[in-house]
Each structure stands twice: as C-alpha cells, then as structure tokens.
C-alpha positions in Angstrom: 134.1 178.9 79.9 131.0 180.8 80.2 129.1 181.3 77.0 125.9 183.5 78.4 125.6 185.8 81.2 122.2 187.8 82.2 122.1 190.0 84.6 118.9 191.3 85.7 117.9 194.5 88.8 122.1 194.5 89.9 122.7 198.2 90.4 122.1 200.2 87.3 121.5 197.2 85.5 118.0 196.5 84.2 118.2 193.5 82.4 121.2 192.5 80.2 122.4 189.4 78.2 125.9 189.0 77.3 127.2 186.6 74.6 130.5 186.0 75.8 133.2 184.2 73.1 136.3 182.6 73.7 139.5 184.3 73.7 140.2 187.8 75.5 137.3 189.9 75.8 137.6 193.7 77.3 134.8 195.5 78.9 135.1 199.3 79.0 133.1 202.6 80.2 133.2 205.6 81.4 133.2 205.7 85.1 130.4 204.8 86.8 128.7 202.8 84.0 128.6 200.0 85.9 131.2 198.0 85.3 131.6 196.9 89.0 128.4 195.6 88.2 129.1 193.1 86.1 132.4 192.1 87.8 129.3 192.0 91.0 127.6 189.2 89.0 130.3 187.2 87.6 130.9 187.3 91.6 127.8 186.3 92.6 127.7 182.9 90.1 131.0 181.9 91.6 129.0 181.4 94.6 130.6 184.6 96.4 128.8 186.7 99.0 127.0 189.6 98.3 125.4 192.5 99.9 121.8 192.5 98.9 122.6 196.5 98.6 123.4 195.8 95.1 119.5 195.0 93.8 118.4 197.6 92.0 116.5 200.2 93.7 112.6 199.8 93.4 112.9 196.0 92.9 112.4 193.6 95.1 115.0 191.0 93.7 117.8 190.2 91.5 119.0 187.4 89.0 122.0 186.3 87.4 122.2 183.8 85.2 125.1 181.9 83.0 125.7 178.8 81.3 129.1 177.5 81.7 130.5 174.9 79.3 132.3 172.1 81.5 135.5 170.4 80.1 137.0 169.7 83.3 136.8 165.9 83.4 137.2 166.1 87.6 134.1 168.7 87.8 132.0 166.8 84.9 132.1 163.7 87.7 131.1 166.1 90.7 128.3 167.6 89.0 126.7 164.0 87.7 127.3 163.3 91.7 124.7 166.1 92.1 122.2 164.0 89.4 122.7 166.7 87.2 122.7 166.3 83.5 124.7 168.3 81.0 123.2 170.2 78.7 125.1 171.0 75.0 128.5 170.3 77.7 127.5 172.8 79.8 125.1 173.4 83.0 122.8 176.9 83.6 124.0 178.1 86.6 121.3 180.8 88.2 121.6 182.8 91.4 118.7 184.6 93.0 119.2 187.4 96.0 116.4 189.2 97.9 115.4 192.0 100.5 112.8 190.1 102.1 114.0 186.6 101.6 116.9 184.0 101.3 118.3 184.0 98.0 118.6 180.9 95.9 120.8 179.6 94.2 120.0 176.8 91.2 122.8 174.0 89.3 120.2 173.3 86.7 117.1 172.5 87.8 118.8 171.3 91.4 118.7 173.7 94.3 122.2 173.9 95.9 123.9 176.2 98.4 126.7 179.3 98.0 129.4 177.0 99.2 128.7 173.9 97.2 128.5 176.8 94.3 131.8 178.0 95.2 133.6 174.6 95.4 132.1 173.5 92.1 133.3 177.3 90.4 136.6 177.5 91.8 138.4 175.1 88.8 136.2 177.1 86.5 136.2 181.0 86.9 138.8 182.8 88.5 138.1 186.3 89.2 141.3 189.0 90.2 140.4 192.2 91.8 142.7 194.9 93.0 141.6 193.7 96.3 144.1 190.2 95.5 147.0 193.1 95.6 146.7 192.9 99.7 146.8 189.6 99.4 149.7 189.3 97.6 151.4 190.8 100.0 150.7 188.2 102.9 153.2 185.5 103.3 150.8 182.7 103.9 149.4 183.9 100.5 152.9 183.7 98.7 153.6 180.0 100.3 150.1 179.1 99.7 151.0 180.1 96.0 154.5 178.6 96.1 152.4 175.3 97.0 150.7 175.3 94.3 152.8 175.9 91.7 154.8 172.7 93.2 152.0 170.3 92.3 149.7 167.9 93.4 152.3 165.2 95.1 153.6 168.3 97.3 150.2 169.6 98.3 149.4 165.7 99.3 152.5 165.5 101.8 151.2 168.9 103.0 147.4 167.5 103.2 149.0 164.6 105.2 151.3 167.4 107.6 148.2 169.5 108.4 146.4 166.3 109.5 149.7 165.2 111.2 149.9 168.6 112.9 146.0 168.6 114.1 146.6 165.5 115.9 149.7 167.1 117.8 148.0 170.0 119.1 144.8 167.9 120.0 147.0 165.2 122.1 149.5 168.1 123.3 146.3 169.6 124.7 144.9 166.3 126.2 148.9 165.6 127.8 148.4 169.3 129.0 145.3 168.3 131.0 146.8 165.2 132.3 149.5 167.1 133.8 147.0 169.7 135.4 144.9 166.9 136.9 148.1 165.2 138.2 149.1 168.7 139.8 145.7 169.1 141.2 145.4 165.5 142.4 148.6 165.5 144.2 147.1 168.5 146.0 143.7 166.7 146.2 144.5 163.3 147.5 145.0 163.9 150.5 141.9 165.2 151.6 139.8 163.1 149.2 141.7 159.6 151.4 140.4 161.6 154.2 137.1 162.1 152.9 137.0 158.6 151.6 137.8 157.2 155.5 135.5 159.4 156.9 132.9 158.1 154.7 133.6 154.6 154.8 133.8 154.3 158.4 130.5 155.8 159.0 129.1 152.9 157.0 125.8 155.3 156.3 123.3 152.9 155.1 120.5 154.2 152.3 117.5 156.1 153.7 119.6 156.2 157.5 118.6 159.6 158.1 114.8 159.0 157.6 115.1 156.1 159.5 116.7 157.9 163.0 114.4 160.2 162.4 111.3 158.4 162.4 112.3 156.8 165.1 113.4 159.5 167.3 109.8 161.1 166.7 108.0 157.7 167.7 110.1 157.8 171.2 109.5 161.4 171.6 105.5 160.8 171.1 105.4 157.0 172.4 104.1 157.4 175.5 100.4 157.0 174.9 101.1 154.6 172.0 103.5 152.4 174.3 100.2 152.2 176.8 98.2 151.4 174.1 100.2 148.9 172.4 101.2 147.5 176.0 97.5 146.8 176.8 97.2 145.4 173.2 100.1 142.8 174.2 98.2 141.7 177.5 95.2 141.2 175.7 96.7 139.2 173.1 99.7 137.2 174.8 99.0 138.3 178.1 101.5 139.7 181.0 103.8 139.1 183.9 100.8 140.7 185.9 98.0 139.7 184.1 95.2 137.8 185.6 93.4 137.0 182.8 93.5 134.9 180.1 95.2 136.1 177.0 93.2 136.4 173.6 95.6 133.5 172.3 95.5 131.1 175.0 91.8 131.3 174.5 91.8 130.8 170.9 94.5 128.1 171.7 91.9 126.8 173.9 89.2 126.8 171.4 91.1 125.5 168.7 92.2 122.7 170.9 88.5 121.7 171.7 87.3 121.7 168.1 90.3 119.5 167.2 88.5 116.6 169.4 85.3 116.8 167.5 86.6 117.8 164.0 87.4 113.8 163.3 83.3 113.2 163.9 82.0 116.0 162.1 82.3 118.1 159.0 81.2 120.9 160.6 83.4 121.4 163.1 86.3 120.4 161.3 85.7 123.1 158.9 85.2 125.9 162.2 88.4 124.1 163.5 89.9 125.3 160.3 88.5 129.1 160.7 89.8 129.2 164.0 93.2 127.8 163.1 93.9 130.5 160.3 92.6 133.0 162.8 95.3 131.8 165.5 98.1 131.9 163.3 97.1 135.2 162.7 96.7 136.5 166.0 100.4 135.0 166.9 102.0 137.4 164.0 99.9 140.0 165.2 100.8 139.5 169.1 104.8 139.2 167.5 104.4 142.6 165.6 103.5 144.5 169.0 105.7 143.2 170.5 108.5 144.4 168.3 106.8 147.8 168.6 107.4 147.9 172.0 110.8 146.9 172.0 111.8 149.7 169.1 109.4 152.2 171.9 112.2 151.6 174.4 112.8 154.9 176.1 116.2 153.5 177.5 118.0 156.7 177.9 121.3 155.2 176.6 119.5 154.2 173.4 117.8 157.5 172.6 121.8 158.7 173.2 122.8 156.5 170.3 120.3 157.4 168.3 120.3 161.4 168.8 124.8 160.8 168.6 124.0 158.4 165.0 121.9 161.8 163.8 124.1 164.2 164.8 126.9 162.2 162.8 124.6 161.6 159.7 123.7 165.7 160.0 127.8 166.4 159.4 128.0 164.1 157.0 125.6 164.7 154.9 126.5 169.0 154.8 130.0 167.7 153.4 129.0 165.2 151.1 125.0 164.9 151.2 122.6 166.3 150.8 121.2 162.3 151.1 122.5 159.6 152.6 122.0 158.1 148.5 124.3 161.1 147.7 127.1 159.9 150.8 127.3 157.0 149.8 127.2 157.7 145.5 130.5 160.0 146.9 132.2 157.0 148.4 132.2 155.7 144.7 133.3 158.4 143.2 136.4 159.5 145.4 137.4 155.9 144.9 137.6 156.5 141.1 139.0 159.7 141.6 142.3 157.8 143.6 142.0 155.0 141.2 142.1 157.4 138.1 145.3 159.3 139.9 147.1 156.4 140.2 146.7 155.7 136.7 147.9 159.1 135.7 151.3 158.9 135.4 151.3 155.8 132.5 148.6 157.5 130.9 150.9 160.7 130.6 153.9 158.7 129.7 151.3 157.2 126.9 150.9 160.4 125.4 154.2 161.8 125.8 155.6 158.4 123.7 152.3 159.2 120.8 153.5 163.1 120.9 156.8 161.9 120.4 156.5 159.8 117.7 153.8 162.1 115.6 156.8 165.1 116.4 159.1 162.8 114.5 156.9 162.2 111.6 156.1 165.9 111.3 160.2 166.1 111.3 160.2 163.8 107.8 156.9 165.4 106.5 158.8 169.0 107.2 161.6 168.3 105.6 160.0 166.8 102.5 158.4 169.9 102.2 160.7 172.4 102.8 163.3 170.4 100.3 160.4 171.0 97.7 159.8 174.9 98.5 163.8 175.5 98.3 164.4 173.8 95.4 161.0 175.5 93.4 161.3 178.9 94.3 164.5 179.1 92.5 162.3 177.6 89.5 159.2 179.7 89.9 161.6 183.0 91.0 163.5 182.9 87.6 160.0 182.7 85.7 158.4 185.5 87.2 161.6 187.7 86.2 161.5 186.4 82.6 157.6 187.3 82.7 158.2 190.8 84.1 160.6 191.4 81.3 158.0 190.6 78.8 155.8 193.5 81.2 158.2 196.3 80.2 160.7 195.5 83.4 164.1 194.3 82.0 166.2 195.0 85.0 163.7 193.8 87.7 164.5 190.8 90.3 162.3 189.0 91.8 163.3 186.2 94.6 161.0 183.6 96.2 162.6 183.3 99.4 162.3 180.4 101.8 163.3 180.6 105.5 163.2 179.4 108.7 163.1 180.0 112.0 165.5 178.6 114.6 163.8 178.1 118.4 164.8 176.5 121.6 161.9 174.1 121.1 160.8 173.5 117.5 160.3 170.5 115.2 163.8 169.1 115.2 165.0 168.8 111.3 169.2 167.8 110.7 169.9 168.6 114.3 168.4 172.1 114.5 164.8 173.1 116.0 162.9 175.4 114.2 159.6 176.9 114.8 156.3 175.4 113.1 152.9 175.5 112.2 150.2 173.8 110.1 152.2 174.0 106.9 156.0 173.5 108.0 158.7 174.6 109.2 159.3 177.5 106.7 158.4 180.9 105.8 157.7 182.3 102.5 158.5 186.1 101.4 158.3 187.7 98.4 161.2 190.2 97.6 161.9 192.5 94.3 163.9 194.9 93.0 162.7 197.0 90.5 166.1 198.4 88.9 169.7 197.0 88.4 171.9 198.0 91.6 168.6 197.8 94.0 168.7 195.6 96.9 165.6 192.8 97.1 162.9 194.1 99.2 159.8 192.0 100.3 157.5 193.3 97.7 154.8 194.9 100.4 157.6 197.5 101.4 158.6 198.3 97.6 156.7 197.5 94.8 154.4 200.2 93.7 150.8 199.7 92.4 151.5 199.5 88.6 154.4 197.0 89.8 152.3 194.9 91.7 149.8 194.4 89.2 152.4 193.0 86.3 153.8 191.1 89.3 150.5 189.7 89.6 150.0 189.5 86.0 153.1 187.3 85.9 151.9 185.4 88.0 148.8 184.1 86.6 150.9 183.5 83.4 152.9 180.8 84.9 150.0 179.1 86.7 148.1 179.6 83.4 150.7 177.0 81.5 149.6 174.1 84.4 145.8 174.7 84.5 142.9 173.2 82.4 140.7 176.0 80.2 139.3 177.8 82.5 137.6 182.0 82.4 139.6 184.3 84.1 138.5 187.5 84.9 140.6 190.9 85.8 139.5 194.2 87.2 142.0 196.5 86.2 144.6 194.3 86.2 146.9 197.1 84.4 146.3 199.7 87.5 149.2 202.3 87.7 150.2 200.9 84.3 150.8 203.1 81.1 152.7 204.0 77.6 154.7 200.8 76.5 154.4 199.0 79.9 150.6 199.2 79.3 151.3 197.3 75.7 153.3 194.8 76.8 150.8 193.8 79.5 147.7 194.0 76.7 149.7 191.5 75.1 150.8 189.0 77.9 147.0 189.1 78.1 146.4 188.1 74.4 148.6 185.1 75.4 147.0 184.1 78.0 143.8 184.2 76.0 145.1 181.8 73.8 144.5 178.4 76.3 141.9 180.4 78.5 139.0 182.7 78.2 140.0 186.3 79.7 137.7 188.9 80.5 139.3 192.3 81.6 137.8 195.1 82.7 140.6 197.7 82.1 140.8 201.7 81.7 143.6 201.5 79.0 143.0 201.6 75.7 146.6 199.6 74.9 145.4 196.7 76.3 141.9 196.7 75.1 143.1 197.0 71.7 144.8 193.6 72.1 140.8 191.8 72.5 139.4 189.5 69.8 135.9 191.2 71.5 134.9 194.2 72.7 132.4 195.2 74.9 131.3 198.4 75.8 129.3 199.3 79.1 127.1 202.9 79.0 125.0 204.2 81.0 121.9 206.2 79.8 119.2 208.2 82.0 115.7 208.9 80.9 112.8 210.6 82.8 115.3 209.9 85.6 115.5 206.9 85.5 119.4 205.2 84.6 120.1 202.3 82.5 123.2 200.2 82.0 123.6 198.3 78.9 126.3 196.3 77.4 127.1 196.7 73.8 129.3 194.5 71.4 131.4 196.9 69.8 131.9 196.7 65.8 135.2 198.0 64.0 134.3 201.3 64.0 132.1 201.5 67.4 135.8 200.0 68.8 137.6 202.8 66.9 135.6 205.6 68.3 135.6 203.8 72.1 139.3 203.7 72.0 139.9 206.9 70.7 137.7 208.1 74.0 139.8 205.9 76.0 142.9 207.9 74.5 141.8 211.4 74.4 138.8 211.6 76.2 137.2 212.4 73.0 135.4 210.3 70.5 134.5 212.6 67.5 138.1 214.2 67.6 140.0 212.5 64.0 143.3 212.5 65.2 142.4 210.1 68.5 140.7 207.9 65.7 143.6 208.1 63.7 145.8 207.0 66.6 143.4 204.5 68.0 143.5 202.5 64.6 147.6 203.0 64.4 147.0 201.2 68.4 144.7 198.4 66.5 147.2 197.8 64.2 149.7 197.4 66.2 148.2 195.0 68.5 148.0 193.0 65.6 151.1 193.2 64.4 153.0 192.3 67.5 154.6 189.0 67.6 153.3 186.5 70.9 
C-alpha cells in the first residue's frame, strides 16, 4: 500500500504531502481543485506516461514521491534482484519530469526506467479511470479479463498457445516464400541453364579481357618493336641470314677457351666462372625475345581469333560482367541457384509436415482453453449479477458469452474449423440486461454510464477476493450514479477496503461518507497566484464538506443535519 505521497510543481499543486492510511480513503473538491492532479501523480509513480504539460507553470520541474510498503512475496524478490534494500518493508519510489531534460525516475537510491517502474507497480497500485469504461467495452478486454479471472494454470496454456501460434505465422510465412521462389524458379530455370551453358562453355579465364587486350595493342603497335626485338635476336642467337657471329656463340666461345686454362690457374677459373653465369643469362635472355616475337605474330588469322575471343568476352561480360572475376563468380552462383531449386520441393514438404503438426497442437491447446472460458463464464457471469444486486440492480442480467467462429479454413477442433488468433479459437462478449423482460445486449450497445461504472465496480469486487493487498485507486467510479444506487456502491467500496487500500476520488457525498478518511482538496489564490492543498478532514470539517457535496452549501444546518443522518448511516449498514 502506499503510506506517503508528495507531490511537488504538478498543476496547481505547490508542494503537498499526503499521509495516506489503510482502508478506504475519499478525496473530494470542488471542481477544478485539482483533483486530476493527484490522480496525475499516483499515475506518474506507477510508471505511466505523462505530458510534461502538467509541471506547474513558472517551474522548471516536477517531483513525486511515495513510499510503498511491499508484502507481495513475488515483488519483494524482483526488487532485491534490483540490489535494492527494503526500508521499514517498504521502498521510496521517486519520479522526476522536466521541460528541458529527461525525467528520472529513482527505486531507492537505484536509477531505473518508466517501464521497469511499471512492471514492478502493476501487482501493487491499480488505478481505474472513466477512461477503463472504453475499454470495457472491447472484447479482447473482456477475454483478457475472463483470462484472468480463470487463473494462473489457464493463462500458462495460453502463454504456451501465443508462443505456439508465433511460430505458425513465422513458418507459414517462410512456407509462403518457398512457394514464391519455386513459382519464380520454375519460370527462372530455364534461362538461368541457358545462362549457365553460355557461361560454362566460354570457359572465360580470370583477367581474359586485360589479357586480349594487351595483346591486341602490342600487335597493333609492334611493328617497330618486332624490328627492334628481331635485331635483338640476331645479335644474341643470331639468324637464318646472319653473317656474323651471335653474342652467344661468342660467349660460348669464350667460355670454352677459359675452360682449358681454368684447371692451371685460379684466375681464370674464377673469370671462367663470371663468364659462365653471364652465358646462362644471356640464353634466358635470347629465349625471352624470342617468345616476344612469336606473341608479335601479325598472322592475320591469329589477330582474327583474338579480335572474335574479345568480341565474345565484350557480350559476356554486359550480361553477366562487368569482369571476367564477376563471369565467372556468376557461374557459381546460377549453379546454386539450380541446386537450391531442386531442393525446393522437400524443403516445402518439410514445412508443410512442421505447419502441420504445430496446427495440431494449437487444435489441443485451443480446446483446453476454450473448455476453460465456457465452463468459467457461467461462474464469473452469475457473480457479477449477484454483485450488481448488491449495486442497487436486482433485476439485471449479465452473461459472459463465449463464441466461435466457423470458417472454411480454421484450426480444426471436434471436426469443425473455426477461425483463430493469438489467444484461441473463441470470442468473448459482454452482454446485459438491465430490467426483467429485456433481452441481453453486448453491454457497449446498452448499458448506460452509471451502469457501466457498477458493472465495473463488480468487477473489481470479484477479482479483489483472488488478489494479494494491493491500493486501488478510482476516479469517479460512481459516474451517472445517485440516491440509493450511490449508497450501495459507497458500501461495496467499504468492502472492498477491508482486504485492500481504496482511494476514490468521487463527487457523491453517499459514498464518501462510507471512508474511514477523508480528504479534502481546495484550491486558494493569492496575489494571483493558485494553490492546491490537501487537507485531512476532522468530524466536523467532514460534516460541513459533505453537507457541500449535498447542497452545495456548507453553512446551511439542515445539509449538516442530513450529512450526519448520511454518516450515520454508513455506519450502521451491515457489509
């Protein structure tokens, strides 16, 4: 429960402290007090977002701040997972928003974030606004709610189905892109087999392209370099029309008359040597030009090749280039391509036989579930009707009703198919009558506001038997409510209060005469500047609010009469 609350710069608000006790507390005030104030920062420490609208103009930031005694054995464990200790069973909770900066928000002395805020607050403080009345009236609110109120082995098969159901759509989405690759393959093949051929019979080799090239411009400039490198050949090996010696019969020469010395000298063996090396060299040299001027062949037929090779490599390599590296990466990857389409109808029939098993899982999972909703809404159905007696409706109905939907091509449960989602096969609609003779109607066509908030009320009632102490908070819970409706829902209230801390923020005096505490929002203005403070009301402070709340006047001794006859009847009432 939460013992303190301080508000500081939130609206109107200054700087506030509340004492809050256990029990059921009411907080009252004339209109624009500042009531939605407070409800803002009881907001804000539940880790909610908020509009940094709400700091008080002229200031720069905003606090709240409340220290919440932890019973809750579940959020005791995630808060030492935090490494935070508890202080007198409790932990300081303080939340921080700016105009120029990120708020902050504090467990303690640990910074932590909104969300993780949120998560730890959500088993703690519960806070209904008229707002919840639209959600009420969604059905995935009302199954969500019918979930609940099944329990935690139910809402475990359903944790299971959702994950059951995430894997369905991801593989029917992967089996969905199988079948449009095997569509577009079939199409494909046949011109990537062509591709392939053309490819592989071209046998491009890396760097081709260059290659031609280079040596297309070495024929197209050779003639000076083939003269050149001809008259280089003479010199060194020598010619068919040469009549000179070549350089390498001379050195031969040479070498050949050191060798008949070298065995009686030093000397010349080691010039023998020099000339050696140097004739070894001068043969590789003599064999390199000579290569030259083969590859400088200006044989019409092989420029032909060559410029036909080019041309070949040119068409190529627009298709599948722009290198000849590129071609020939192609090659690889075409044969993948047919090697991957081949493989594509097993790995379809793979995923058809996973999709078809996880379908029939979801079948038992469904079934479990919907078994469960059926046979609870008839439970939780005839508890909200005896609750809405208790609010002042004696010939109300109220039906939680479970359907389902019958498609060609569902989840197949006892032979039929029925349409699904994340959470089952059923839908979940909340119907009421509010008088004997009326037909059920889902309750977002029929119920009016003052209905809708004792439907509401009921509500919380029955979940309130199942759930640990917590603080709940209303905001005008009792809307559209008056006369003995009004008293019967201040006292469904005081009920409630008895396991759980309530805090209502209500317009009606009946019900705030039902609090153990009240408190009493005003707003004062001086030298034009407004104030909002919040004041614990004594026994005759409470007499002269209520007497406000029922006559608009406090001095007048005929509403204080009848606000103490209200007083005394709230106590007098049996629970």
């Amino acid at each position: 429960m939460i013992k303190d609350l301080r508000i500081k710069n939130i609206g109107v608000i200054e700087d506030i402290s509340l004492d809050l006790s256990d029990g059921f507390t009411v907080l009252t005030g004339e209109t624009g007090a500042g009531k939605t104030m407070v409800l803002s920062s009881f907001e804000m420490i539940c880790g909610e977002k908020v509009d940094n609208s709400i700091i008080r103009v002229n200031e720069e930031t905003a606090l709240v701040e409340a220290f919440i005694e932890v019973t809750n054995d579940e959020l005791k464990r995630n808060i030492k997972e935090l490494e935070i200790d508890l202080e007198d069973k409790g932990v300081l909770i303080s939340r921080s928003i700016s105009n120029s900066s990120r708020g902050k928000t504090f467990l303690g002395s640990r910074s932590i974030s909104g969300n993780v805020l949120k998560d730890l607050t959500q088993e703690l403080v519960t806070i209904h606004g008229q707002g919840d009345q639209t959600s009420l009236n969604k059905s995935t609110y009302q199954r969500a709610l019918l979930d609940t109120y099944i329990g935690s082995e139910h809402l475990e098969n359903l944790k299971k189905y959702e994950e059951s159901y995430r894997i369905l759509k991801e593989f029917e989405n992967e089996l969905n892109e199988l079948i449009q690759t095997q569509n577009k393959s079939n199409k494909d093949t046949e011109e990537i087999e062509k591709a392939l051929s053309e490819l592989k019979s071209a046998n491009i080799q890396l760097d081709e392209e260059k290659t031609i090239t280079e040596k297309l411009n070495l024929i197209n400039s050779s003639e000076n370099i083939f003269e050149t490198l001809k008259q280089a050949d003479q010199l060194l090996s020598g010619g068919e029309d040469s009549t000179q010696s070549s350089i390498t019969s001379l050195v031969s020469n040479l070498r050949k008359i050191l060798d008949s010395a070298s065995s009686k000298s030093k000397r010349i063996e080691t010039l023998r040597d020099i000339v050696v090396k140097n004739e070894i060299e001068l043969k590789d040299l003599a064999q390199e030009i000579g290569k030259d001027l083969i590859s400088l062949d200006r044989d019409p037929e092989v420029i032909d090749q060559l410029e036909a090779r080019r041309s070949l490599l040119n068409k190529l390599l627009i298709k599948y280039g722009p290198t000849s590296k590129d071609a020939i990466e192609k090659i690889n990857k075409f044969q993948e391509i047919l090697d991957g389409n081949n493989n594509l109808p097993e790995l379809i029939k793979e995923k058809t036989e996973q999709i078809s098993k996880i379908r029939l899982n979801l079948s038992e999972t469904a079934s479990k579930l919907s078994k469960n909703r059926t046979k609870f809404s008839k439970i939780i159905s005839k508890e909200i009707e005896n609750e809405l007696v208790q609010l002042s409706m004696p010939g109300a109905k109220f039906s939680v009703t479970v359907f389902q939907n019958e498609v060609s091509d569902g989840l197949e449960i006892e032979s039929k198919n029925y349409s699904f989602d994340s959470f089952g096969v059923d839908q979940v609609r909340f119907e009421f009558s509010a008088n004997p003779g009326q037909p059920l109607q889902p309750i977002n066509k029929i119920a009016s506001g003052g209905e809708m908030s004792r439907i509401m009320l009921a509500i919380e009632l029955i979940f309130s038997k199942k759930a640990q102490k917590r603080t709940m908070i209303f905001d005008e819970v009792d809307a559209g409510i008056g006369g003995e409706a009004a008293i019967e829902v201040g006292k469904r209230l005081k009920l409630l209060a008895q396991k759980h801390q309530v805090v209502v923020v209500t317009h009606l005096p009946q019900v705030a005469a039902f609090a153990d505490t009240h408190l009493k929002v005003a707003k004062t203005t001086e030298a034009d500047v407004t104030k909002t403070n919040v004041v614990l009301l004594d026994k005759e402070q409470r007499l002269t609010e209520i007497a406000r709340m029922m006559a608009g006047l406090s001095d007048s001794s005929s509403a204080i009469e009848h606000a103490r006859e209200l007083i005394d009847l709230s106590r007098s009432v049996s629970l």
